[in-house]
Phi, psi and omega in degrees: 000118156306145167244130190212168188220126183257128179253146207284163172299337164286340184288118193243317187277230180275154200269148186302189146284000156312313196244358156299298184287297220281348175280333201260025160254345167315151174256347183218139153241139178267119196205142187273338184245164197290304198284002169251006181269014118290355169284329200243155152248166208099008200275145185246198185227107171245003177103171166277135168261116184248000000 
């Protein structure tokens, strides 16, 4: 079973420890802004979600 972590839109700076531990048990994280896919690795860029 995948596991994926979406992080949220508010998130702007350096990532919390929530999502700091919940990416690097993700097998994909999904992020919303183009400057947070370095952040994370697996990261995918899916845009804003409303």
């Amino acid at each position: 079973m995948s596991t994926l972590w979406l992080e949220t839109l508010t998130q702007t700076g350096t990532p919390c420890g929530t999502a700091r531990l919940s990416a690097r048990l993700a097998d994909m994280v999904l992020v919303q802004r183009p400057e947070r896919v370095a952040a994370h690795r697996h990261a995918v860029l899916v845009g804003e979600l409303y």
